[in-house]
VMD Tcl script that draws the C-alpha trace (Angstrom):
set ca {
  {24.54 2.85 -2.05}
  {25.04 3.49 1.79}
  {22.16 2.43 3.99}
  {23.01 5.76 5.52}
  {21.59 6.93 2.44}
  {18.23 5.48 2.55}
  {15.78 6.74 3.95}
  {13.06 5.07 5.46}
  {9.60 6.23 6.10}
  {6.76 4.45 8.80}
  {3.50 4.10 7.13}
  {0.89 1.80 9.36}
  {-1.87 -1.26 7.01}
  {-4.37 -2.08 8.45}
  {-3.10 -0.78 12.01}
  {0.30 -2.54 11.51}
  {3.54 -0.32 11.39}
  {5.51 -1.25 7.88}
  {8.51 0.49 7.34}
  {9.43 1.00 3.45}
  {12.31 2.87 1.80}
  {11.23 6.82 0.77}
  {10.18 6.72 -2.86}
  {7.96 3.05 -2.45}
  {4.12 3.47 -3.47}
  {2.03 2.07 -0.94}
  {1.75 -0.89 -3.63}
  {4.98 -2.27 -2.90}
  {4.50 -1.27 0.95}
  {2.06 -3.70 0.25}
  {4.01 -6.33 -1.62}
  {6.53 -6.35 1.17}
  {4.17 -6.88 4.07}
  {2.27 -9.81 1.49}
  {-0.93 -7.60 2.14}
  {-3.41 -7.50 -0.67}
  {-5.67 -4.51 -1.05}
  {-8.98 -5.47 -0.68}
  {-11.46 -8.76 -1.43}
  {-13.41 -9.21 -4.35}
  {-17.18 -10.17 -4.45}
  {-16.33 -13.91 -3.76}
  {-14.32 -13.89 -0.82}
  {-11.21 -13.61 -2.67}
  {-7.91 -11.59 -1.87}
  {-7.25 -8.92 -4.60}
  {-3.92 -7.15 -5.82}
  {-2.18 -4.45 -7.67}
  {-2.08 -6.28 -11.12}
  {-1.46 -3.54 -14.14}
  {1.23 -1.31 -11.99}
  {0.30 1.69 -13.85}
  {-3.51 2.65 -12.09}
  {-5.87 1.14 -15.26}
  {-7.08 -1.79 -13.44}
  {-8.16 -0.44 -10.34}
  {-7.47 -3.49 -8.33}
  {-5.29 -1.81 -5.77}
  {-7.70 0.55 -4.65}
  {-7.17 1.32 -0.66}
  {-7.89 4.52 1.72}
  {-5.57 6.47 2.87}
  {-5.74 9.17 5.69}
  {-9.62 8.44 5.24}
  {-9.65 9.29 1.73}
  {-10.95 6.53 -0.41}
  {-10.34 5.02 -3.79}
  {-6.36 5.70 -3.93}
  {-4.70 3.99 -6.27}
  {-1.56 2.47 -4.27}
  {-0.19 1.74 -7.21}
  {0.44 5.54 -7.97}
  {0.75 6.99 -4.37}
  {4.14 6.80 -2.69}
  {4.15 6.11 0.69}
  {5.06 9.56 3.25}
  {6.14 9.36 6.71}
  {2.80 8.62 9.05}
  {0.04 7.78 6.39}
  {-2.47 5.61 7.55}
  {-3.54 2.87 4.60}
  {-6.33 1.07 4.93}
  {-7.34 -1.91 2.38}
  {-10.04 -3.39 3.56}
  {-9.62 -6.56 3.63}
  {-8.14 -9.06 6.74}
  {-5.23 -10.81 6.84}
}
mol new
graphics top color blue
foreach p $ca { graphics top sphere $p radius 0.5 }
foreach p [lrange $ca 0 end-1] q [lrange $ca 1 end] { graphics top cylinder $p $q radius 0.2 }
display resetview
């Protein structure tokens, strides 16, 4: 396929710009910028692990709205994601 034919959209983690092809949830937004969505009890770094929104592990906010499964939202042009944790 032509990269003329992708399109990309701008979607800002944790107040850093990440630019993903259209159709990526914000899980694999995530992925690609090594970004994990929030920390567990202990300290520790947590990611999307089931794919399919059972787990709950990839929990973020996004446009203030909390609890989004990134996992199951695709990523649109300007959203604001916010996991939680530091990187």
């Amino acid at each position: 396929m032509s990269e003329a034919l992708l399109r990309r959209v701008r979607i800002t983690i944790d107040g850093e710009p990440v630019e993903v092809e259209q159709g990526a949830t914000i899980a694999a937004a995530l992925a690609a910028c090594a970004c994990g969505t929030r920390l567990s009890v202990t300290g520790e770094l947590r990611a999307p692990l089931c794919g399919m929104g059972v787990c709950q592990e990839c929990r973020v906010s996004v446009d203030g709205r909390r609890h989004v499964l990134a996992c199951q939202t695709l990523c649109r042009d300007g959203q604001i994601v916010q996991t939680g944790s530091t990187r």
